[in-house]
PDB file of N, CA, C and O in Angstrom:
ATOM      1  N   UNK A   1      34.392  59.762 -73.326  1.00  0.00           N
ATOM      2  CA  UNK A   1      34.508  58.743 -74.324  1.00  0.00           C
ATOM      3  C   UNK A   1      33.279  57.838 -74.247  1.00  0.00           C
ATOM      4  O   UNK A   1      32.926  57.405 -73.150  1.00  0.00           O
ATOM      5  N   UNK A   2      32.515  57.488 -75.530  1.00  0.00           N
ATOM      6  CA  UNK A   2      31.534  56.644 -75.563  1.00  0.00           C
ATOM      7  C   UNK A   2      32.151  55.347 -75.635  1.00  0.00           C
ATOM      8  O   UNK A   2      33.198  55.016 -76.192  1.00  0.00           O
ATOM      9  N   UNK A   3      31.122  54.507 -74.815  1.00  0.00           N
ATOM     10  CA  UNK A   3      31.289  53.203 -74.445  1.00  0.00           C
ATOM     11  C   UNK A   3      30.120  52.119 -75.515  1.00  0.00           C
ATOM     12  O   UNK A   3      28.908  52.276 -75.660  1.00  0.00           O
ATOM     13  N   UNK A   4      30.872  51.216 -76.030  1.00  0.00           N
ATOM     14  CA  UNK A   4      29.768  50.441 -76.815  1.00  0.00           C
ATOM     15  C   UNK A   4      29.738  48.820 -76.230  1.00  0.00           C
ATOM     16  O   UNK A   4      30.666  48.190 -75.724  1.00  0.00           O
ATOM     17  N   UNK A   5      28.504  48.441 -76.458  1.00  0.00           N
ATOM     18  CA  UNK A   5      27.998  47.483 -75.907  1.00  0.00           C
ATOM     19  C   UNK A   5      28.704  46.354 -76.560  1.00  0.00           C
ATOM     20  O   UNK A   5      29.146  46.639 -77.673  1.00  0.00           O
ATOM     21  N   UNK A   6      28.904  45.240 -76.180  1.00  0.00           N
ATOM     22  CA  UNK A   6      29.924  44.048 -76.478  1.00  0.00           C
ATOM     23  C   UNK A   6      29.205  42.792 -76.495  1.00  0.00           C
ATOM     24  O   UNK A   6      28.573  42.544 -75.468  1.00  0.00           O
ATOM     25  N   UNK A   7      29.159  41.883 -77.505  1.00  0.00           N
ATOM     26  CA  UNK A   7      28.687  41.136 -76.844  1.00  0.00           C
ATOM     27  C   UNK A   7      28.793  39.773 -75.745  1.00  0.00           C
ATOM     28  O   UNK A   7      27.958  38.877 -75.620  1.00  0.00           O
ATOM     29  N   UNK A   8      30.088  39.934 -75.013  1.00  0.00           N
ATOM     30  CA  UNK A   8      30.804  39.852 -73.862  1.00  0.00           C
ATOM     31  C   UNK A   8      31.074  40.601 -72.900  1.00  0.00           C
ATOM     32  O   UNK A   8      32.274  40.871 -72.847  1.00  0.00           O
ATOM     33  N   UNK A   9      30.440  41.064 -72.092  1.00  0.00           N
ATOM     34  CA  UNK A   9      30.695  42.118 -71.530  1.00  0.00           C
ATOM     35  C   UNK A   9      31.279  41.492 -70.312  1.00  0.00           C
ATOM     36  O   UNK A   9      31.244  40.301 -70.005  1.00  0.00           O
ATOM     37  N   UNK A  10      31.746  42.344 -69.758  1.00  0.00           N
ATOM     38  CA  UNK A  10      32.801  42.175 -68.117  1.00  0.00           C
ATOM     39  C   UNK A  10      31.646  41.740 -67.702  1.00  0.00           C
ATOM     40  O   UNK A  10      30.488  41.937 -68.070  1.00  0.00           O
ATOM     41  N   UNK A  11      32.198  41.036 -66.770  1.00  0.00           N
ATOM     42  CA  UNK A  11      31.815  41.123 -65.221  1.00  0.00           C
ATOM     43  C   UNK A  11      31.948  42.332 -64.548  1.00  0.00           C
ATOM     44  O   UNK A  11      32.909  43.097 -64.630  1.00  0.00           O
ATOM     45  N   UNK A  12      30.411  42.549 -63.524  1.00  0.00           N
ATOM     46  CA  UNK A  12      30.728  43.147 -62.598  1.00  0.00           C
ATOM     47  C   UNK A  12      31.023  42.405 -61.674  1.00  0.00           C
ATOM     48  O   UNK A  12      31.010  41.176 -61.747  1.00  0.00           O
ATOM     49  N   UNK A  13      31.400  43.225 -60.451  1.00  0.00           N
ATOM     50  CA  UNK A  13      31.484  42.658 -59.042  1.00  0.00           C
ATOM     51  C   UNK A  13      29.868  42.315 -58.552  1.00  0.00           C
ATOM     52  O   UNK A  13      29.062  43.236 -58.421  1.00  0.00           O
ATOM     53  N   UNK A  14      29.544  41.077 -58.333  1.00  0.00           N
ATOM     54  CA  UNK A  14      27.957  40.874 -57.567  1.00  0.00           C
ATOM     55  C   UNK A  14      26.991  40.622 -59.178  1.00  0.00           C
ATOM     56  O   UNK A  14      25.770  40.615 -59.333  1.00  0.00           O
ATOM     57  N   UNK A  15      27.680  40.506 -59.815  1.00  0.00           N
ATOM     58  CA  UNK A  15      26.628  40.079 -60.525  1.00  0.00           C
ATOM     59  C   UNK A  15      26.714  38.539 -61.694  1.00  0.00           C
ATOM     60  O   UNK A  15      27.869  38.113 -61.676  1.00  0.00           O
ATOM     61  N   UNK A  16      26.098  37.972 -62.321  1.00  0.00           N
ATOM     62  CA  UNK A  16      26.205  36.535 -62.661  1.00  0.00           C
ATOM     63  C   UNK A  16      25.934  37.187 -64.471  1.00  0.00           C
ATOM     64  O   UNK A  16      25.091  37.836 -65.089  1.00  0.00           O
ATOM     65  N   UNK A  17      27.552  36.351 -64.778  1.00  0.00           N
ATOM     66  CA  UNK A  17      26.772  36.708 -66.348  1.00  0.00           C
ATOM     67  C   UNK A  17      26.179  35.534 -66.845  1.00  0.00           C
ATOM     68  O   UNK A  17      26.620  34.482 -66.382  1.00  0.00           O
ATOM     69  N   UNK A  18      25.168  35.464 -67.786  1.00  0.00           N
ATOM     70  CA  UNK A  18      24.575  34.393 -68.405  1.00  0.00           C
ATOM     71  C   UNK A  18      25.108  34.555 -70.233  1.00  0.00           C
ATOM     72  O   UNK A  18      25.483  35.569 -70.821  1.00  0.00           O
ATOM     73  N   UNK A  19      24.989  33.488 -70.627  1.00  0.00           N
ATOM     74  CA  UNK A  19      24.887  33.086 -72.299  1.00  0.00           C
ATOM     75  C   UNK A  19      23.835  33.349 -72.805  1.00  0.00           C
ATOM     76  O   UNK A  19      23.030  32.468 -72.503  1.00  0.00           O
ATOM     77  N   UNK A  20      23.333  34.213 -73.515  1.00  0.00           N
ATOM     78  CA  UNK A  20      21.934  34.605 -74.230  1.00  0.00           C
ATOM     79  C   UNK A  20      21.203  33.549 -74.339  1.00  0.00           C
ATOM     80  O   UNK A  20      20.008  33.763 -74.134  1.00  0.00           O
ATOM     81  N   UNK A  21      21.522  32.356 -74.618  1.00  0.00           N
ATOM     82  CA  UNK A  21      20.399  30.951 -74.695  1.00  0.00           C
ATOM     83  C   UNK A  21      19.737  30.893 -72.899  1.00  0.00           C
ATOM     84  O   UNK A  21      18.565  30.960 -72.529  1.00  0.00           O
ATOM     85  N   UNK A  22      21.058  30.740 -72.034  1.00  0.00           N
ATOM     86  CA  UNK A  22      20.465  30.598 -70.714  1.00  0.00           C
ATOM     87  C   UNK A  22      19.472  31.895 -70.505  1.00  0.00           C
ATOM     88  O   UNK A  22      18.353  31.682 -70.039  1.00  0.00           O
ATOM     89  N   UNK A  23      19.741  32.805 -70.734  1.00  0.00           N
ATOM     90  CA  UNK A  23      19.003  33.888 -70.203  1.00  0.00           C
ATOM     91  C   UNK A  23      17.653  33.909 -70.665  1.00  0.00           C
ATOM     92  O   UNK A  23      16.615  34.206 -70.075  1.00  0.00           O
ATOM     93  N   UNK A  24      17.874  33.529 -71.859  1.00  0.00           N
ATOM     94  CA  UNK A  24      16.012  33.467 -72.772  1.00  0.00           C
ATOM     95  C   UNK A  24      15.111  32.531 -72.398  1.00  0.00           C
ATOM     96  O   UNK A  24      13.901  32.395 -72.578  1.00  0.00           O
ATOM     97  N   UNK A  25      16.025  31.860 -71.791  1.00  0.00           N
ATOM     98  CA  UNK A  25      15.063  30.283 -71.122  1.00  0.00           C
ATOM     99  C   UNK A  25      14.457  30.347 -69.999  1.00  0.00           C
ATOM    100  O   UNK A  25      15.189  30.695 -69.072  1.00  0.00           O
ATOM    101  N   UNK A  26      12.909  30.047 -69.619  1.00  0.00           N
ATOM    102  CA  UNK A  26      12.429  30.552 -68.672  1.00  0.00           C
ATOM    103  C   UNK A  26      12.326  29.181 -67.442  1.00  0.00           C
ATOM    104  O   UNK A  26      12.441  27.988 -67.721  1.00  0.00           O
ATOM    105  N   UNK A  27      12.131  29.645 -66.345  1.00  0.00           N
ATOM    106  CA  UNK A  27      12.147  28.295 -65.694  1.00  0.00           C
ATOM    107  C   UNK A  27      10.899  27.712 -65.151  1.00  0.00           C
ATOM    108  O   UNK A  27       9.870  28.302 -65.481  1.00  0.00           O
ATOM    109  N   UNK A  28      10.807  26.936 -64.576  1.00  0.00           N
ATOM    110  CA  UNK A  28       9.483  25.902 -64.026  1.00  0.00           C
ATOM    111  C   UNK A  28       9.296  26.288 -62.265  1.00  0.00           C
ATOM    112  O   UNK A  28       9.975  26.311 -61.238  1.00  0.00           O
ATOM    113  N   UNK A  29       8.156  26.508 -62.646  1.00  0.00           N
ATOM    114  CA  UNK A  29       7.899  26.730 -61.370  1.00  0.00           C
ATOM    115  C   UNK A  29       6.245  26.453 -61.060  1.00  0.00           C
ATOM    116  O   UNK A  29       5.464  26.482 -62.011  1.00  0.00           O
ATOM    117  N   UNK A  30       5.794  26.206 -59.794  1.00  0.00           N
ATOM    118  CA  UNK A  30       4.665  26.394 -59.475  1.00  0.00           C
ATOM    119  C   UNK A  30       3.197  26.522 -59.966  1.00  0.00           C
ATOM    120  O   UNK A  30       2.136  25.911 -60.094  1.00  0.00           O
ATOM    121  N   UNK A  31       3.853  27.768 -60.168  1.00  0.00           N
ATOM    122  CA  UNK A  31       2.576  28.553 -61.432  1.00  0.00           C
ATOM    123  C   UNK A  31       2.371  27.912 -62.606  1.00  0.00           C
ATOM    124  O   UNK A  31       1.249  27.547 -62.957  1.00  0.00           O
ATOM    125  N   UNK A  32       3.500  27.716 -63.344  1.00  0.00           N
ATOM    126  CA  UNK A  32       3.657  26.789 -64.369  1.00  0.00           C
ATOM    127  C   UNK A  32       2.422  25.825 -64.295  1.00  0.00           C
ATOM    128  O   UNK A  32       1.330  25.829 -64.864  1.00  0.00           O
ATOM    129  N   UNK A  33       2.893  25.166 -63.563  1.00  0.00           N
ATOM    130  CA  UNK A  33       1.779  23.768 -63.056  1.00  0.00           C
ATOM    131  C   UNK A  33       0.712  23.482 -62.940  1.00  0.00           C
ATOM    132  O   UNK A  33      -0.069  22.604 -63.305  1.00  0.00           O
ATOM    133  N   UNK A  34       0.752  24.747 -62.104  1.00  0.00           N
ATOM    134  CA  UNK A  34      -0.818  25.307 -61.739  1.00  0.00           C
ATOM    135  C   UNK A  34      -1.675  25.465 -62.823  1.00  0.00           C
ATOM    136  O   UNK A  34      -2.798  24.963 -62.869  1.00  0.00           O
ATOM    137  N   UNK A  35      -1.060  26.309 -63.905  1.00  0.00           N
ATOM    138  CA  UNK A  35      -1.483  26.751 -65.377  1.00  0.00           C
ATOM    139  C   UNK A  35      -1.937  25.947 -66.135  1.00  0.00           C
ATOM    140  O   UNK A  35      -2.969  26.070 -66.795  1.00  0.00           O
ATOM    141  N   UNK A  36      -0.973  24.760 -66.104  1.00  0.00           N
ATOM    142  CA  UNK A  36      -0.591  23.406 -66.976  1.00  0.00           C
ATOM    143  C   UNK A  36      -1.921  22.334 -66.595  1.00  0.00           C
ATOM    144  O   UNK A  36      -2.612  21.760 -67.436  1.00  0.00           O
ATOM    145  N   UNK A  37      -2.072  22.235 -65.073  1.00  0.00           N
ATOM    146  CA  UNK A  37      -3.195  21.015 -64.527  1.00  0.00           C
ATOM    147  C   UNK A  37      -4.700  22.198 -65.012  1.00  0.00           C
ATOM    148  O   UNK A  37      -5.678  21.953 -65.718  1.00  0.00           O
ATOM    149  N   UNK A  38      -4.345  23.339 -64.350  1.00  0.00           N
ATOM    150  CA  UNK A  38      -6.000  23.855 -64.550  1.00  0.00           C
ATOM    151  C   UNK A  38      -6.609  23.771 -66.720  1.00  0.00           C
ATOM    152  O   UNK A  38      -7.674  23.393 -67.210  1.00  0.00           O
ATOM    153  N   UNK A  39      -5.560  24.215 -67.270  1.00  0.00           N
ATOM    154  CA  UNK A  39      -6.273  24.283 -68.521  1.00  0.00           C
ATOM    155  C   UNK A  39      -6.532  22.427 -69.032  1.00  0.00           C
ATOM    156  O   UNK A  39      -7.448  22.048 -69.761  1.00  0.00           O
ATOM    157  N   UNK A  40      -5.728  21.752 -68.568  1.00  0.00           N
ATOM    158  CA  UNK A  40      -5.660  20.199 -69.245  1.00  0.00           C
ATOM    159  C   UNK A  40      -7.252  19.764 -68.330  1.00  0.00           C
ATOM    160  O   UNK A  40      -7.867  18.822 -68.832  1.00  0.00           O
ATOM    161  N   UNK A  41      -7.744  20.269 -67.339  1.00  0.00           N
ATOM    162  CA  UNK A  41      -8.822  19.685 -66.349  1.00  0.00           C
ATOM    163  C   UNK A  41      -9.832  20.558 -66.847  1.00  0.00           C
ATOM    164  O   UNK A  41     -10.944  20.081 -66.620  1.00  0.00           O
ATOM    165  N   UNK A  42      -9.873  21.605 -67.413  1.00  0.00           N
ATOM    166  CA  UNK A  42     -10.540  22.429 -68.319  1.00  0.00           C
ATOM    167  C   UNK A  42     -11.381  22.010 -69.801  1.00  0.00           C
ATOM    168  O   UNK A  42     -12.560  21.899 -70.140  1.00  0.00           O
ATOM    169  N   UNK A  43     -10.037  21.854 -70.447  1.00  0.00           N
ATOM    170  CA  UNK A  43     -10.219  21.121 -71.787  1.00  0.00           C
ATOM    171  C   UNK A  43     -11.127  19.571 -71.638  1.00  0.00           C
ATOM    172  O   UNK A  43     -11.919  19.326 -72.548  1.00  0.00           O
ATOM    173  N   UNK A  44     -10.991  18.564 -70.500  1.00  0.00           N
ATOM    174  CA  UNK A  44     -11.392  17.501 -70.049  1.00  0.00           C
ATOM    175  C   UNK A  44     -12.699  17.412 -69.939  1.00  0.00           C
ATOM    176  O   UNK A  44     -13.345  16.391 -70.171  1.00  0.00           O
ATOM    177  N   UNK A  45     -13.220  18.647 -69.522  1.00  0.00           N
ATOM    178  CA  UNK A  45     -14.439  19.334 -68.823  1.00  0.00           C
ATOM    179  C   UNK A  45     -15.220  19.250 -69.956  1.00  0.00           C
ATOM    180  O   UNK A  45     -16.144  18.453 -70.117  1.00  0.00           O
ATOM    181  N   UNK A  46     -14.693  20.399 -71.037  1.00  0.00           N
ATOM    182  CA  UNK A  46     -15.387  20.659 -72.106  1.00  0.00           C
ATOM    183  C   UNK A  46     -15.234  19.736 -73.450  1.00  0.00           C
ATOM    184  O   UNK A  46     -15.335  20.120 -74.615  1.00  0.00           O
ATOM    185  N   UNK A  47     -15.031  18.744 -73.091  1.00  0.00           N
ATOM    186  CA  UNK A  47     -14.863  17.556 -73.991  1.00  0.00           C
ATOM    187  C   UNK A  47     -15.952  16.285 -73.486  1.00  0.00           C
ATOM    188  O   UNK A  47     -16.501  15.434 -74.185  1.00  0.00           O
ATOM    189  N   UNK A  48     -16.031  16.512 -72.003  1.00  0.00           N
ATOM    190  CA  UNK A  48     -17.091  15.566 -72.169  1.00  0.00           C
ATOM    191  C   UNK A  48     -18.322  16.349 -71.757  1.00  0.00           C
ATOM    192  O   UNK A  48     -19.220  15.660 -71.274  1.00  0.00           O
ATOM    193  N   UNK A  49     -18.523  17.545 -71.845  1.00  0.00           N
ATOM    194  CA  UNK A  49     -19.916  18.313 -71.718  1.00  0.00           C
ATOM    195  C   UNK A  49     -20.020  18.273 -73.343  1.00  0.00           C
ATOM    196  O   UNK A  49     -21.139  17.940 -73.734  1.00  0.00           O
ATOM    197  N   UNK A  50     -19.156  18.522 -74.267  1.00  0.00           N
ATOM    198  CA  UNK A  50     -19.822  18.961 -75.642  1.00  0.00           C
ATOM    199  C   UNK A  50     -20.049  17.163 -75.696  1.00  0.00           C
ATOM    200  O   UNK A  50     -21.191  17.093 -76.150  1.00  0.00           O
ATOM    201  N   UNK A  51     -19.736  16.213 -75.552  1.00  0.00           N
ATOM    202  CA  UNK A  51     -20.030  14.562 -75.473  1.00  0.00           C
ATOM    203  C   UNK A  51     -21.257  14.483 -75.053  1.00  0.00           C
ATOM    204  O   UNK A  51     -22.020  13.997 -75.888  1.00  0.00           O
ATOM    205  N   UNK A  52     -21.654  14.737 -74.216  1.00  0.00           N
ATOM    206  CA  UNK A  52     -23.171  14.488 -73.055  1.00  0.00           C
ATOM    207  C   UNK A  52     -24.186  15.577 -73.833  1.00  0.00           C
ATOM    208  O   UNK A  52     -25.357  15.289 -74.077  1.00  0.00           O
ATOM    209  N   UNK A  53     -23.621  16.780 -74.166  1.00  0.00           N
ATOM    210  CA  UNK A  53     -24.644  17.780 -75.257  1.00  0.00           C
ATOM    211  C   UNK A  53     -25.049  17.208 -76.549  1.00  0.00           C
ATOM    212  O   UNK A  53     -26.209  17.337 -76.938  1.00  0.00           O
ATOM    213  N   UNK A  54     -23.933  16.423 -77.413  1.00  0.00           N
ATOM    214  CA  UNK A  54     -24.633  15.735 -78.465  1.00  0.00           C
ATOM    215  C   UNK A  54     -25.164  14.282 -78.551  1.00  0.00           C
ATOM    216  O   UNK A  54     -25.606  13.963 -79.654  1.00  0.00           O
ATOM    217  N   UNK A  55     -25.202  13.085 -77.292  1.00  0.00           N
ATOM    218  CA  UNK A  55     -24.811  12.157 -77.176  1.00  0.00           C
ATOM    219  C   UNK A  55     -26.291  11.560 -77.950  1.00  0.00           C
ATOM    220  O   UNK A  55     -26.155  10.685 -78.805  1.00  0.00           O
ATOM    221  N   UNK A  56     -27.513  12.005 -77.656  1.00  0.00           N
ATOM    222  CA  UNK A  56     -28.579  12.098 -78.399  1.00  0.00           C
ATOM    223  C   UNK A  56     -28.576  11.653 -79.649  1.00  0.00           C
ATOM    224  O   UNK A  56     -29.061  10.655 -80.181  1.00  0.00           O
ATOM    225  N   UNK A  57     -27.669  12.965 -80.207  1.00  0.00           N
ATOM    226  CA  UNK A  57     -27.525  12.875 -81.722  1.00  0.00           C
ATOM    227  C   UNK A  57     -26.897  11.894 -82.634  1.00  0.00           C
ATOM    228  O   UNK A  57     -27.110  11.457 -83.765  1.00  0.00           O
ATOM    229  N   UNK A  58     -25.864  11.692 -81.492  1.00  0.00           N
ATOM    230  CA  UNK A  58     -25.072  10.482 -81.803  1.00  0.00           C
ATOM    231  C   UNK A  58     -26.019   8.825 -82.245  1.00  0.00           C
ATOM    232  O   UNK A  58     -26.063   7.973 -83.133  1.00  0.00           O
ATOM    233  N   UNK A  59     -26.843   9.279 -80.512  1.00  0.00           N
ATOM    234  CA  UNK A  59     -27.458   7.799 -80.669  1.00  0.00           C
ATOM    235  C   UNK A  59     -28.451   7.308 -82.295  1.00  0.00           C
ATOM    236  O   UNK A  59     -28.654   6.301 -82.972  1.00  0.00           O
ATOM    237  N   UNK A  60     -28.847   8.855 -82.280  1.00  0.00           N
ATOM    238  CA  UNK A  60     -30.076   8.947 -83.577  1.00  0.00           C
ATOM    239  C   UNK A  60     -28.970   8.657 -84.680  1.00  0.00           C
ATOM    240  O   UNK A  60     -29.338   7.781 -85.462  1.00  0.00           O
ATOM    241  N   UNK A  61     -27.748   9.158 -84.931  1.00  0.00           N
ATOM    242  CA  UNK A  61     -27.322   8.819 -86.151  1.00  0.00           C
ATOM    243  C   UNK A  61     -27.011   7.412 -86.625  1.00  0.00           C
ATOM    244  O   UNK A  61     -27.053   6.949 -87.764  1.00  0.00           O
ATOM    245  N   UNK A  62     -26.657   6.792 -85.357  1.00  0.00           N
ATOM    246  CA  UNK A  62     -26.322   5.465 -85.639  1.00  0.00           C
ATOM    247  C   UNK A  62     -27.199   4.212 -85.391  1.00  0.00           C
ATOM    248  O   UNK A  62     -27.039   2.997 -85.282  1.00  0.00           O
ATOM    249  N   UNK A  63     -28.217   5.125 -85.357  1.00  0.00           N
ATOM    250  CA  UNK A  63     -29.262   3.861 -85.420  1.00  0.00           C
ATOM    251  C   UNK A  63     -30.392   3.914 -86.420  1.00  0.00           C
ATOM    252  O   UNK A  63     -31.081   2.962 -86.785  1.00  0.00           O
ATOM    253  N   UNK A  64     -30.510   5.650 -86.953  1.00  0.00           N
ATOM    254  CA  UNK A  64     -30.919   4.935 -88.486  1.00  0.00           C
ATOM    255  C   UNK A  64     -29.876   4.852 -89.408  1.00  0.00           C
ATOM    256  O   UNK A  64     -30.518   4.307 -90.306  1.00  0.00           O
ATOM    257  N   UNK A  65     -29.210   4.928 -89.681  1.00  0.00           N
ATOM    258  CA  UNK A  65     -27.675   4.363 -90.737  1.00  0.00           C
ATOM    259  C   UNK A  65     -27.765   2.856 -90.707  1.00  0.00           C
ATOM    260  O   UNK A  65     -27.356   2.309 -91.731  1.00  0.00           O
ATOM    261  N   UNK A  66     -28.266   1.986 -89.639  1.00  0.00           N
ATOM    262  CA  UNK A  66     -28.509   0.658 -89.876  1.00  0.00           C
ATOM    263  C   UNK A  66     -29.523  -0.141 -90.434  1.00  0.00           C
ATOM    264  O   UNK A  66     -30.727  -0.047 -90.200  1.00  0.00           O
ATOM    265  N   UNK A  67     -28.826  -1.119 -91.366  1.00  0.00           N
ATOM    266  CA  UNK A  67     -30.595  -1.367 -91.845  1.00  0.00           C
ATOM    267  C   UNK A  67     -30.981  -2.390 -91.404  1.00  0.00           C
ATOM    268  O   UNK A  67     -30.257  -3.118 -90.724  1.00  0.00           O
ATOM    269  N   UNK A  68     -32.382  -2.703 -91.741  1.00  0.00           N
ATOM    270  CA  UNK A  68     -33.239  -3.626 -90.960  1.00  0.00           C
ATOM    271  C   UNK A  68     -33.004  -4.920 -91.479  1.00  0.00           C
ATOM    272  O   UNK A  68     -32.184  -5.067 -92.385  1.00  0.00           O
ATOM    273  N   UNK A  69     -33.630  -5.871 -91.009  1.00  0.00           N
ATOM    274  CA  UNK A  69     -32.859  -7.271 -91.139  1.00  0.00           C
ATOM    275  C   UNK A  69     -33.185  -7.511 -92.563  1.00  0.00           C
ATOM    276  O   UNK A  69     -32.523  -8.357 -93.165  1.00  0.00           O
ATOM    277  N   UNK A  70     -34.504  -6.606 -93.418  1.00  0.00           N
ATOM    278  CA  UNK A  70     -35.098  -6.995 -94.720  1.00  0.00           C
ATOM    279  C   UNK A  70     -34.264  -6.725 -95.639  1.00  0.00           C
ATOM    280  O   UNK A  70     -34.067  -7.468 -96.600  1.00  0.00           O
ATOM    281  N   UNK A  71     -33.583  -5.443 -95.411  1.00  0.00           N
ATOM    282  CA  UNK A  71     -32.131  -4.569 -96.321  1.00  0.00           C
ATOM    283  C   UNK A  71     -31.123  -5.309 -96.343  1.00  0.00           C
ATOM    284  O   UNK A  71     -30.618  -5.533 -97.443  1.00  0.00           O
ATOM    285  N   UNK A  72     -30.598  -5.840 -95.268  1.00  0.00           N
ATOM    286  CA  UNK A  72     -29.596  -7.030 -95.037  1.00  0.00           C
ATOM    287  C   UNK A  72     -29.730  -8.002 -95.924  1.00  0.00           C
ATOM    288  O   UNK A  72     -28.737  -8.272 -96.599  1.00  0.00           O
ATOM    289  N   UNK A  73     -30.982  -8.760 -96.140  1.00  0.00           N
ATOM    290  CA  UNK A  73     -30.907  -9.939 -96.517  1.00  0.00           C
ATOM    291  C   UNK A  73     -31.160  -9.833 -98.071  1.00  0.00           C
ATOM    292  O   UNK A  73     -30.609 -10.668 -98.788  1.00  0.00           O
ATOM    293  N   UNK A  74     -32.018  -8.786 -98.682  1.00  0.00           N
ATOM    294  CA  UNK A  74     -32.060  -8.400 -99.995  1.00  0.00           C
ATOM    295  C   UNK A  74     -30.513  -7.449-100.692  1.00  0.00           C
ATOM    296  O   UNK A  74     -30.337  -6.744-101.686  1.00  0.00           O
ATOM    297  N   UNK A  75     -29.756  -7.849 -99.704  1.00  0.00           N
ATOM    298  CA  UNK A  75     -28.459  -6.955-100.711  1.00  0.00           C
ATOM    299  C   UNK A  75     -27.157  -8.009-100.731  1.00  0.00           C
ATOM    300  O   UNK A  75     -26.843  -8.895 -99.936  1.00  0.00           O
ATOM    301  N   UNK A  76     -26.642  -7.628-101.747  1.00  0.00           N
ATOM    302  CA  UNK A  76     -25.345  -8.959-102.337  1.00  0.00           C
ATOM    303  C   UNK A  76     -24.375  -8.671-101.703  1.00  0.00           C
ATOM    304  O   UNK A  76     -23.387  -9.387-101.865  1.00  0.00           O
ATOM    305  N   UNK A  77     -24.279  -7.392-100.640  1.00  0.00           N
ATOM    306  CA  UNK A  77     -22.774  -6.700-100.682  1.00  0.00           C
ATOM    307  C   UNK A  77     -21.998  -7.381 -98.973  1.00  0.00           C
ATOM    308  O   UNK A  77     -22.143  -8.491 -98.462  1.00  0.00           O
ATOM    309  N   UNK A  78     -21.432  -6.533 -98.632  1.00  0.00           N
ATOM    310  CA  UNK A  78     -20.637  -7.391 -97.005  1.00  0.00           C
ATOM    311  C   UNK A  78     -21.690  -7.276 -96.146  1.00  0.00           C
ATOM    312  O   UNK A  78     -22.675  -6.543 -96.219  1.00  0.00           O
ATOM    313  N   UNK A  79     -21.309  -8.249 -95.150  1.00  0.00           N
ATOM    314  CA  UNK A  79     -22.227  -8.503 -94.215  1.00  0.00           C
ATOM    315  C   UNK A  79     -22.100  -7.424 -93.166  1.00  0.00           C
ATOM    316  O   UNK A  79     -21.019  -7.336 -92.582  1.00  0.00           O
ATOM    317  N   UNK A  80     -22.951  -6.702 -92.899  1.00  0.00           N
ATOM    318  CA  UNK A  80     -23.531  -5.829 -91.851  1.00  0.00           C
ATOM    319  C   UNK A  80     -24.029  -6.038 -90.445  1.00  0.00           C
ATOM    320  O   UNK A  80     -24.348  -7.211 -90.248  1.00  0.00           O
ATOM    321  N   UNK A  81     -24.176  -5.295 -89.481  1.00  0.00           N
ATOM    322  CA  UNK A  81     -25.266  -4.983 -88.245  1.00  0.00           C
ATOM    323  C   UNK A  81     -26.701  -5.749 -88.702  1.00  0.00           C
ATOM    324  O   UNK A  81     -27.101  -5.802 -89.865  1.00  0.00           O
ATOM    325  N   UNK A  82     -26.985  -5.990 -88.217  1.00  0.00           N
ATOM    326  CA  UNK A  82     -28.764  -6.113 -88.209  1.00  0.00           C
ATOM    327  C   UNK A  82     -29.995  -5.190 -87.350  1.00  0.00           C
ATOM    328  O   UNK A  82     -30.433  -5.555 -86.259  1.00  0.00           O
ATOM    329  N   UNK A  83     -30.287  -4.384 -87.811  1.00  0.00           N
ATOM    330  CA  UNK A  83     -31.016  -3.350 -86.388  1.00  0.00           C
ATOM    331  C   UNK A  83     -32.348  -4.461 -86.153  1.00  0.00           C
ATOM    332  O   UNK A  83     -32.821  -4.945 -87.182  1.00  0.00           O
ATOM    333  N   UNK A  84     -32.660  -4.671 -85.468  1.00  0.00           N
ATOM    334  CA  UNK A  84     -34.384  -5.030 -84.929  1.00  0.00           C
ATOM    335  C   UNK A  84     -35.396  -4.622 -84.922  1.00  0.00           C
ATOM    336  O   UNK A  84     -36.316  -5.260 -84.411  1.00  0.00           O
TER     337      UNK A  84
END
């Protein structure tokens, strides 16, 4: 006689049944952590190397975008920076 799968099945002797939610759920451990600190100290890394790679560019953009005290004083609009 064929036997079909249930989705309750007995107990055996020696063994633990679980609820399909518990069973799918994985647990915390170690490794986890390990995984978790190395990629976040990773990402950290490469956030302030691509920072220090453009920091240059940065400086150049925002210092001609400012205008000189002559632009300032010949325009009607809000008051601005003054570069030197």
């Amino acid at each position: 006689m064929a036997t079909f799968p249930t989705r309750d099945p007995r107990p055996e002797s020696g063994h633990q049944v679980l609820e399909a939610t518990d069973a799918r759920q994985g647990r915390w451990g170690r490794h986890a952590l390990w995984i978790l600190i190395a990629s976040t100290t990773l990402a950290v890394i490469a956030l302030f190397a691509a920072w220090a790679f453009y920091s240059d560019a940065f400086t150049t953009v925002n210092e001609a975008g400012a205008p000189t005290a002559a632009e300032a004083a010949a325009t009607t609009g809000p008051v601005t920076d003054v570069r030197r």
